[in-house]
N, C-alpha and C positions, 0 to 999 in steps of 0.2 A: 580630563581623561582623554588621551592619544586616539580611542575609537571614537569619542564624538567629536574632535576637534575634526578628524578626517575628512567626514561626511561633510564638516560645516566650513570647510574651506573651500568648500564651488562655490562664490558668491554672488556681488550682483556686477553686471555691466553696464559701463556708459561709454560707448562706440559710436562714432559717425560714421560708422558701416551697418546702419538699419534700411531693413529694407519696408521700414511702414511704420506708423504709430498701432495699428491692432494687434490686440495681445493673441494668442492662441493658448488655451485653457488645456494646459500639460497635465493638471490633475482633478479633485474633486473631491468634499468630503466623503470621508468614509475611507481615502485609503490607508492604507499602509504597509509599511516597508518593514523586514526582518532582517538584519546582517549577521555574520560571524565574524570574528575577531582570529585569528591562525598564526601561531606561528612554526613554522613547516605543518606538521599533518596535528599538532596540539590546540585546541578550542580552549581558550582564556577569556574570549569576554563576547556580549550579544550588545547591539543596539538597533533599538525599533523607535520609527519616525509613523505618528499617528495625523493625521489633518481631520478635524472634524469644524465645524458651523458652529459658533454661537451667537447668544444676542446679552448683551449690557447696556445699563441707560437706555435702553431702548434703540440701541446700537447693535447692528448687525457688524459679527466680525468673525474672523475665520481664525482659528487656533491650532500652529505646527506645535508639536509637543514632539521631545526627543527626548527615548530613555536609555541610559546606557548602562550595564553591568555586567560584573564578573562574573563566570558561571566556573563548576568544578574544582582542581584542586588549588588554582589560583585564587578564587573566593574564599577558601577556609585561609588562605593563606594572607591576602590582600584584599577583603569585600571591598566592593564599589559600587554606587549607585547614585547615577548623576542624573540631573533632570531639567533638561532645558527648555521652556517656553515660549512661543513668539504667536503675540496676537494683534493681527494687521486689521488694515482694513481691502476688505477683497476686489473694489473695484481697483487697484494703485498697487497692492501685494507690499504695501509700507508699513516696516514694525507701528503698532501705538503702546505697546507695554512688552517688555521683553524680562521674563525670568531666568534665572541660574539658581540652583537650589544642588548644591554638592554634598556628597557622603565618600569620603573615601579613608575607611579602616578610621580615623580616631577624629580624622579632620572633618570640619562640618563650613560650609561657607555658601550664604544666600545675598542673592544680589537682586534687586526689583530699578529696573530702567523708564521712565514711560517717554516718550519721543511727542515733541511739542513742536508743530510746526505754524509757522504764521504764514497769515494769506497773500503776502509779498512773494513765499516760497525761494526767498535767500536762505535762508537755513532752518537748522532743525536744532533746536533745544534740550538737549536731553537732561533730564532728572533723574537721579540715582536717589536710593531708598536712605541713603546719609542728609539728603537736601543738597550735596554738590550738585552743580550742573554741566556740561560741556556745551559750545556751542557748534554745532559740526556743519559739514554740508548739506543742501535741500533734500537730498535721495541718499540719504546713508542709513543704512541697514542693521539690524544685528546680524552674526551670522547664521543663523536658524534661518529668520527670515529672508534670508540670502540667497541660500541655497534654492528655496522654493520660486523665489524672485527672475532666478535665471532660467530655471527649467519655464517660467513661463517666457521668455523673452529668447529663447535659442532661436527660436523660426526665424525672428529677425534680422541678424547675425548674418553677412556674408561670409562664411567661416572658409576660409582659406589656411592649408597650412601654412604655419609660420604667424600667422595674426598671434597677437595679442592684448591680453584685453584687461583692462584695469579695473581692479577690483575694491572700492574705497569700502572698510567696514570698519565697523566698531565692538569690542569686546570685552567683555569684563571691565570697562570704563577708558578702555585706552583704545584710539583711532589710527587705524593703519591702511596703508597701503598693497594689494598684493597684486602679483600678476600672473596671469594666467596665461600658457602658450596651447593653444591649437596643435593637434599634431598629423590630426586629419582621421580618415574613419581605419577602423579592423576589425575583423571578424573575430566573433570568440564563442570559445564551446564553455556550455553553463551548464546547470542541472536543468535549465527550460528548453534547450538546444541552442542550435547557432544563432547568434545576435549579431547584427551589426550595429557597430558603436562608434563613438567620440571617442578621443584620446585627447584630454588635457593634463597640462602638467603646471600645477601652482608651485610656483617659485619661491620657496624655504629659504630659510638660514643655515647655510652649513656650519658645520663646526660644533652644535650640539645634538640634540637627538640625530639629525641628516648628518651622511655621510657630505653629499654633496646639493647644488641647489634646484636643482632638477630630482632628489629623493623621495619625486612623490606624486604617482601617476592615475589619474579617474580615466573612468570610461565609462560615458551615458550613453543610452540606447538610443541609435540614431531615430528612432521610430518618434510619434508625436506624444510620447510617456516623458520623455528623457529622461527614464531611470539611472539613477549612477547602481551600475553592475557587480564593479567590481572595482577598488582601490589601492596600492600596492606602493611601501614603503620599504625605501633603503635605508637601514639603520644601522649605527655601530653594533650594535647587537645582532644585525642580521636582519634578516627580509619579513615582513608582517604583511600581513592579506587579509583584505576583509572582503568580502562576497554576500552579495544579493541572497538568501537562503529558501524568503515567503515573501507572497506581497497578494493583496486584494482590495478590491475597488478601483482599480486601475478606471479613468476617464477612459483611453483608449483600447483595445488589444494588444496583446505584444508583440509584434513582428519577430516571427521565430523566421532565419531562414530552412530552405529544404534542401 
């Protein structure tokens, strides 16, 4: 589904432009996020990213859960309900079992990942719910767990426009590459007030959904939340926009400017 793939294309980075090995803690159970789905002033679909605490095996571990669905006359017409899990471990923010559990109108399709790393930390072994395996790199991520991987890691980042920054992830069993360009910060008027933000722009394949390879623009709150705001797609069909709606349990405040 096009709205959760959105969100889960911020992913992870690995730059020699750190400015430190300590992480700074962008979030915290309990929160979460509410987006809308737009296209021009029409509401087609919601998705809400939950982070809560759990413990297995006697195993402390931290659970992003991402729900995404249809709402209105789009739902009677095309229901959706898609449900992605990624449960890390929270000192590293590195997947160890990642779910996809999809509903969309007639089609049904569930994936279970668990990510196996050995103590050498040359790579990472993933197991799929078939018994296939892939053997990837030591820090490679779902994209759930991605997303949340980087908003802890932006502080480190000498973000310069024009950087950018590569994104090694894996999804639905296949390992890709993307990249992400910096495009520097801008103000934006929300329903919380003025934000200043990030402008990044992941580097798509034109030619299908995108029009072209820059069709597809985030912007995180430059504050130490780094909320993605708002996200904004060029498509043959025309422009989609998903926006920030609710959110609570925020780690930090949110830098409204005045």
């Amino acid at each position: 589904m096009l709205t959760c793939l959105c969100l889960l294309l911020i992913a992870q980075q690995t730059l020699a432009q750190n400015k430190g090995n300590s992480v700074t803690q962008a979030f915290k159970s309990g929160e979460k996020l509410v987006y809308s789905l737009r296209y021009g002033i029409a509401k087609g679909a919601e998705t809400s990213f939950r982070t809560y605490d759990t413990i297995e095996n006697g195993q402390k571990l931290r659970a992003h859960l991402l729900e995404g669905y249809t709402t209105g006359l789009l739902d009677l017409l095309y229901p959706v309900y898609d449900v992605y899990c990624a449960y890390v471990d929270p000192k590293t923010d590195l997947p160890i079992r990642a779910i996809r559990n999809v509903h969309e109108q007639k089609y049904v399709d569930y994936k279970l990942d668990t990510f196996l790393r050995g103590r050498a930390g040359d790579s990472t072994l993933v197991v799929r719910e078939n018994g296939d395996t892939l053997t990837l790199p030591p820090a490679t991520l779902d994209l759930v767990s991605a997303f949340f991987y980087l908003r802890n890691r932006l502080d480190q980042i000498d973000l310069k426009p024009g950087l950018r920054i590569n994104l090694p992830t894996m999804f639905n069993g296949e390992y890709f590459g993307l990249m992400v360009e910096y495009r520097g910060e801008e103000l934006l008027k929300t329903k919380f007030g003025k934000l200043k933000c990030l402008r990044l722009v992941p580097y798509v394949q034109a030619g299908g959904l995108f029009t072209e390879e820059d069709g597809l623009t985030v912007w995180l709150t430059a504050d130490a939340n780094h909320l993605p705001i708002k996200i904004r797609f060029k498509l043959f069909l025309g422009a989609l926009t998903c926006e920030l709606e609710q959110f609570q349990g925020l780690r930090w405040p949110l830098e409204v400017m005045m």
